[in-house]
KEDREN-508389 format. One record per atom (N, C-alpha, C): x, y, z; chain; residue number from 1; atom name; residue in one letter. Coordinates in Angstrom, 3 decimals, decimal comma. Example, Ala and Ser with C-alpha at 12.3 -4.5 7.8 and 13.67 -1.06 7.14 Angstrom:
<pts>
          u          v          w   c     k    a   r
     13,190     -5,690      7,800   A     1    N   A
     12,300     -4,500      7,800   A     1   CA   A
     13,200     -3,300      7,800   A     1    C   A
     12,850     -2,250      7,080   A     2    N   S
     13,670     -1,060      7,140   A     2   CA   S
     12,900      0,030      7,870   A     2    C   S
</pts>
This chain:
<pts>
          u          v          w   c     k    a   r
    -14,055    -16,260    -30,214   A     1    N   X
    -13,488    -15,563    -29,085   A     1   CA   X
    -12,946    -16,590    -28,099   A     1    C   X
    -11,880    -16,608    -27,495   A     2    N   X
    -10,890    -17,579    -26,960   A     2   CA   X
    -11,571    -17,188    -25,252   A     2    C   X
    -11,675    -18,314    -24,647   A     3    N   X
    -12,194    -18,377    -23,510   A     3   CA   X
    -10,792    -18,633    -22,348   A     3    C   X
    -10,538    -17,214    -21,538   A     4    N   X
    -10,032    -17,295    -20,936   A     4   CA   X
     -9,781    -18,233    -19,203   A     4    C   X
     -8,853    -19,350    -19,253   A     5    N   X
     -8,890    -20,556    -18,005   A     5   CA   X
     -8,864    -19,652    -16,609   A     5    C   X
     -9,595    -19,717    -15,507   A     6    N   X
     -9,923    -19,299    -15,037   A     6   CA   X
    -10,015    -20,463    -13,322   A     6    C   X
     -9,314    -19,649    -12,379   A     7    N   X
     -9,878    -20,812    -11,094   A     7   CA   X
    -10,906    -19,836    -10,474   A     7    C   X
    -12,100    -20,581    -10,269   A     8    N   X
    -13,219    -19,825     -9,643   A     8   CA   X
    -12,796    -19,839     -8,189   A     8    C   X
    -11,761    -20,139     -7,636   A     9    N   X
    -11,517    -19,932     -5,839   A     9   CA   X
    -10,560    -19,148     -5,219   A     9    C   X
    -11,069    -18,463     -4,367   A    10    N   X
     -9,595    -18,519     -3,820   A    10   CA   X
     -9,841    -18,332     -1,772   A    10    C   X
     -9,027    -18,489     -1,181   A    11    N   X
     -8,990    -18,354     -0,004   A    11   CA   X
     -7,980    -17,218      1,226   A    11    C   X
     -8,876    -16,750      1,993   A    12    N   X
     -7,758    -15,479      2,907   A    12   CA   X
     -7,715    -16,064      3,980   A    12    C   X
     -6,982    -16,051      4,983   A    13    N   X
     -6,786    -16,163      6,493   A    13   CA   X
     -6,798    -15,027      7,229   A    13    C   X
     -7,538    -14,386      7,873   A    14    N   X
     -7,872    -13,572      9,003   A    14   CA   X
     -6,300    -13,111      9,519   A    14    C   X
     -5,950    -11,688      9,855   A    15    N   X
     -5,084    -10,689     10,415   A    15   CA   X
     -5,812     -9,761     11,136   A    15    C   X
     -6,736     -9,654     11,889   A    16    N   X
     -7,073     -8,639     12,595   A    16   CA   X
     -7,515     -7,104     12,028   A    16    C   X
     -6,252     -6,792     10,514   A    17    N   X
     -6,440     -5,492     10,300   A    17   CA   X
     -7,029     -5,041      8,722   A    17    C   X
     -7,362     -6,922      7,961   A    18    N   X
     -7,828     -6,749      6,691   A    18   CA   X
     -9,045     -6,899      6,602   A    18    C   X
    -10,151     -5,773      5,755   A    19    N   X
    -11,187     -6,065      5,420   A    19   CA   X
    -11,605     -6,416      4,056   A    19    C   X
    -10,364     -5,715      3,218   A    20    N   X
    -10,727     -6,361      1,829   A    20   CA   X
     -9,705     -7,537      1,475   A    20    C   X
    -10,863     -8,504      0,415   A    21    N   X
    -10,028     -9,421      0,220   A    21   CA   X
    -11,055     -9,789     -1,210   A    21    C   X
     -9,655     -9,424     -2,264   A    22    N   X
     -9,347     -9,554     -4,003   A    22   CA   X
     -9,898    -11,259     -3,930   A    22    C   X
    -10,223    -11,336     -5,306   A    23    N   X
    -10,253    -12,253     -6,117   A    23   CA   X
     -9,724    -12,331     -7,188   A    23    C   X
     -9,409    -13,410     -8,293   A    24    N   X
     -9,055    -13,119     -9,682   A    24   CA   X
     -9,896    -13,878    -10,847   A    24    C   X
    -11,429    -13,719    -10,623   A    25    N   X
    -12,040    -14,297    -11,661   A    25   CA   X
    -13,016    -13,744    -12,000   A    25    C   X
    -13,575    -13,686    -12,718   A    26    N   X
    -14,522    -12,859    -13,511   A    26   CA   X
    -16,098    -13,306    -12,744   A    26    C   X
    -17,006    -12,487    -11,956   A    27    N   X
    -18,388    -12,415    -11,954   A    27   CA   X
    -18,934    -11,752    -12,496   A    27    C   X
    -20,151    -12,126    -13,467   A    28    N   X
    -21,211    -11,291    -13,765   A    28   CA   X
    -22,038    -10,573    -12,684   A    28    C   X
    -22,695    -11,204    -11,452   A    29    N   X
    -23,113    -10,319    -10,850   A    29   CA   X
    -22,737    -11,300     -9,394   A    29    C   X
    -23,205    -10,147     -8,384   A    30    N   X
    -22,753    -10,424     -6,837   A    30   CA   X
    -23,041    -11,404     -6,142   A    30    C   X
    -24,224    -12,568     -7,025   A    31    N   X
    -24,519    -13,274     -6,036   A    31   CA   X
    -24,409    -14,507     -6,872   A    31    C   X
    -23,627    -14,336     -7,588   A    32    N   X
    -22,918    -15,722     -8,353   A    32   CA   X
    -21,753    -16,033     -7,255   A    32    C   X
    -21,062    -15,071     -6,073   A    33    N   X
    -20,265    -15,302     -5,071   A    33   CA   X
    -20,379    -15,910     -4,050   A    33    C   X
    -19,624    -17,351     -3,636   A    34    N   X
    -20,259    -17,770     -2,394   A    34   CA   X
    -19,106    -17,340     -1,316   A    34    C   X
    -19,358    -16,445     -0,260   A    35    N   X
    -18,227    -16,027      0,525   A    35   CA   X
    -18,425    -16,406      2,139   A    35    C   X
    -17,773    -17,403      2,730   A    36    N   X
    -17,638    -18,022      3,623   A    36   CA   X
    -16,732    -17,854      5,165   A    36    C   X
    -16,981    -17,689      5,971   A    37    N   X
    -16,368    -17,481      7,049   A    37   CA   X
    -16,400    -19,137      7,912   A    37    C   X
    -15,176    -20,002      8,070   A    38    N   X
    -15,129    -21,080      9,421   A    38   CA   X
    -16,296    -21,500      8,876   A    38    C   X
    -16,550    -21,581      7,954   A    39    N   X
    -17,478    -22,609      6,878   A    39   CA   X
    -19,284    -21,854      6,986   A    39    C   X
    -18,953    -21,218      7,756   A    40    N   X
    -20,595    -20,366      7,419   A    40   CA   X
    -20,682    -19,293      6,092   A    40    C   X
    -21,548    -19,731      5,120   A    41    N   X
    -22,140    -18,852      4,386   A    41   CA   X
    -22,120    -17,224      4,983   A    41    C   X
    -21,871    -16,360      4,051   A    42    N   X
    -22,169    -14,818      4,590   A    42   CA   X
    -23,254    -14,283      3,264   A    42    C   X
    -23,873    -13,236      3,664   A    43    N   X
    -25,060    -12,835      3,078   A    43   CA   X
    -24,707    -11,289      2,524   A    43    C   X
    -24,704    -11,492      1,253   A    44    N   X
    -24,334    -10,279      0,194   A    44   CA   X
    -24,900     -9,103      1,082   A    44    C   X
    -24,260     -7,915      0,777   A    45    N   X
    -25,360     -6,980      1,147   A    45   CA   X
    -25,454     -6,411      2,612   A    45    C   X
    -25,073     -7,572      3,438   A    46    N   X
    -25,259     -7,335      4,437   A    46   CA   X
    -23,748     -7,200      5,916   A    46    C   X
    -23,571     -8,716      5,245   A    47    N   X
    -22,116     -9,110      5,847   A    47   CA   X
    -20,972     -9,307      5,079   A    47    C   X
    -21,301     -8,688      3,823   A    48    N   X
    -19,942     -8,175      2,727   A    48   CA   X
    -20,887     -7,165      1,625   A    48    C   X
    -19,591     -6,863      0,770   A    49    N   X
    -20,326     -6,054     -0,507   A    49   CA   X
    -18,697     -6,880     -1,267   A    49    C   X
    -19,374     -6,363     -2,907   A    50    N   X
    -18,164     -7,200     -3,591   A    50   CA   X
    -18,508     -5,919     -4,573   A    50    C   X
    -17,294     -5,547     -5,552   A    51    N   X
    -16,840     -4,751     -6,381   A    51   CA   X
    -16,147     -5,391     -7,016   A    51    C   X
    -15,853     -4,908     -8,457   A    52    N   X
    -15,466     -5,674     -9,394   A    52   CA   X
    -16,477     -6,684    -10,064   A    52    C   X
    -17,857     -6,386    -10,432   A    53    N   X
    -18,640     -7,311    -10,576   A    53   CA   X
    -18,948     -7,169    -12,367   A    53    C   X
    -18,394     -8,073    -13,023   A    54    N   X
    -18,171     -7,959    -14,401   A    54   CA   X
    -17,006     -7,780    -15,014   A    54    C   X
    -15,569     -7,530    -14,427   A    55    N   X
    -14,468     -7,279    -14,944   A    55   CA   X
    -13,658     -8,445    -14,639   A    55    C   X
    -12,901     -8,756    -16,388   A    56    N   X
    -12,405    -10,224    -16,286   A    56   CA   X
    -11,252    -10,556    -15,550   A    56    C   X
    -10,573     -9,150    -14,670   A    57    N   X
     -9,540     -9,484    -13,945   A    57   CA   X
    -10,263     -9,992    -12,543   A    57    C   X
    -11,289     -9,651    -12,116   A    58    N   X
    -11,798    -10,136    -11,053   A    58   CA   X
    -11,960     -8,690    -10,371   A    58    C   X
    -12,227     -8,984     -8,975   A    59    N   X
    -12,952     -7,603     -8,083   A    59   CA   X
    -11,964     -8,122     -6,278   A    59    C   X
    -13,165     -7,717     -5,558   A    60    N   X
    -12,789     -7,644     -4,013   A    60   CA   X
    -14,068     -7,902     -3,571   A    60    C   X
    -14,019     -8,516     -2,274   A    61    N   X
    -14,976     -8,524     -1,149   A    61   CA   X
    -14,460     -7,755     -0,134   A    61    C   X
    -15,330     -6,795     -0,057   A    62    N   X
    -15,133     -6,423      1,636   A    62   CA   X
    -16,291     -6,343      2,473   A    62    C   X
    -15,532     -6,762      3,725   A    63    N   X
    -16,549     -7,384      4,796   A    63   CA   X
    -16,666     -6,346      5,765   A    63    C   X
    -18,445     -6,162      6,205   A    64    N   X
    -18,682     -5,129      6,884   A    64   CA   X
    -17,975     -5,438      8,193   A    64    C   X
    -17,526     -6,464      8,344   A    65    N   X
    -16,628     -6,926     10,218   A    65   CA   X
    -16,117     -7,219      9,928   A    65    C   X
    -14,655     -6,960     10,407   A    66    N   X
    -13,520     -7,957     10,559   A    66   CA   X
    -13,454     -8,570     11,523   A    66    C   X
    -12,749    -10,095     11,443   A    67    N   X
    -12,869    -11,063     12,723   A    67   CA   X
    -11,609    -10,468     13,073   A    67    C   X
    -11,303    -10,608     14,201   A    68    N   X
     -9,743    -10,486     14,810   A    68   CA   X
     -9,317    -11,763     14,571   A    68    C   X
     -7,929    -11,244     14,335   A    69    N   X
     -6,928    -12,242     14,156   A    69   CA   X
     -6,953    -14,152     14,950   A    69    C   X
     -7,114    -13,544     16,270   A    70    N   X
     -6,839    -14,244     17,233   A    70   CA   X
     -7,701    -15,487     16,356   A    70    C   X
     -8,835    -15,099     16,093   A    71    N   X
     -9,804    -16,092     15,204   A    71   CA   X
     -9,439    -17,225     14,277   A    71    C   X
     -8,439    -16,619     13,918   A    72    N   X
     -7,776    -17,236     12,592   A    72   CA   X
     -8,730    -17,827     11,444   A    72    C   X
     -9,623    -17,286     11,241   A    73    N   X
    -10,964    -17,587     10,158   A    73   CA   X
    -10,250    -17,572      8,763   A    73    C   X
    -10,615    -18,734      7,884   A    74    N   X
    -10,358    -18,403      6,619   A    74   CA   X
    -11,751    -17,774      6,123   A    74    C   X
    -11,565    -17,486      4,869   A    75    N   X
    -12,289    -16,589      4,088   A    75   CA   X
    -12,507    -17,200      2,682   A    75    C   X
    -13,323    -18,483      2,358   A    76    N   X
    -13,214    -18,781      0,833   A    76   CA   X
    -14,254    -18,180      0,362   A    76    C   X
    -13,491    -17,636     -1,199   A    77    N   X
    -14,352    -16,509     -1,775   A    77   CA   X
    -14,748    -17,823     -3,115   A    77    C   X
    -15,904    -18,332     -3,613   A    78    N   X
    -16,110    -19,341     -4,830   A    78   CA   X
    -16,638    -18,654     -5,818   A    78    C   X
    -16,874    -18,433     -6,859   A    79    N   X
    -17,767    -18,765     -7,772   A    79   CA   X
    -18,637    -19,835     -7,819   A    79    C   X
    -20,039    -19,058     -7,982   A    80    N   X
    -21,181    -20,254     -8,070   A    80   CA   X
    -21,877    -20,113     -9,052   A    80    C   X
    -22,102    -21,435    -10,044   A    81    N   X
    -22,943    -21,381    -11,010   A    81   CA   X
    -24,192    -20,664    -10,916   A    81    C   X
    -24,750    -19,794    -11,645   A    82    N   X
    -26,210    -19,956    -11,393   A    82   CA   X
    -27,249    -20,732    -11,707   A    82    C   X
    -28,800    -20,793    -10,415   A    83    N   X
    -29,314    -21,809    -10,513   A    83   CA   X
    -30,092    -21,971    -12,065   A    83    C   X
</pts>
């Protein structure tokens, strides 16, 4: 079975009016995701939920807050090995 190349990253910049924000890589489960705000860690569950968890096109994070714009926060969404 041919192993599809894959970038485990990707990154959003803050608009005031988006809460979801896609990925395109395959997780097995939700907390293989490391999802980051202005470099702080965010906590599954609480300060996002992610969908798409197992499908090889990838899923979404959406975040229970949106920062306002003015913020200009990026958003890196990673893949993380598990321990």
């Amino acid at each position: 079975m041919p192993v599809t190349e894959q970038t485990p990253i990707t990154a959003h910049v803050a608009n005031g009016s988006t809460a979801v924000f896609p990925f395109e890589f395959l997780v097995l489960q939700a907390s293989d995701l490391v999802v980051a705000v202005n470099s702080v860690e965010l906590v599954s569950s609480i300060d996002y939920t992610v969908s798409g968890v197992g499908a090889a096109a990838g899923g979404s994070v959406t975040l229970a807050v949106m920062p306002p714009a003015w913020q200009a926060s990026t958003r890196p969404i990673v893949r993380s090995a598990p321990a």
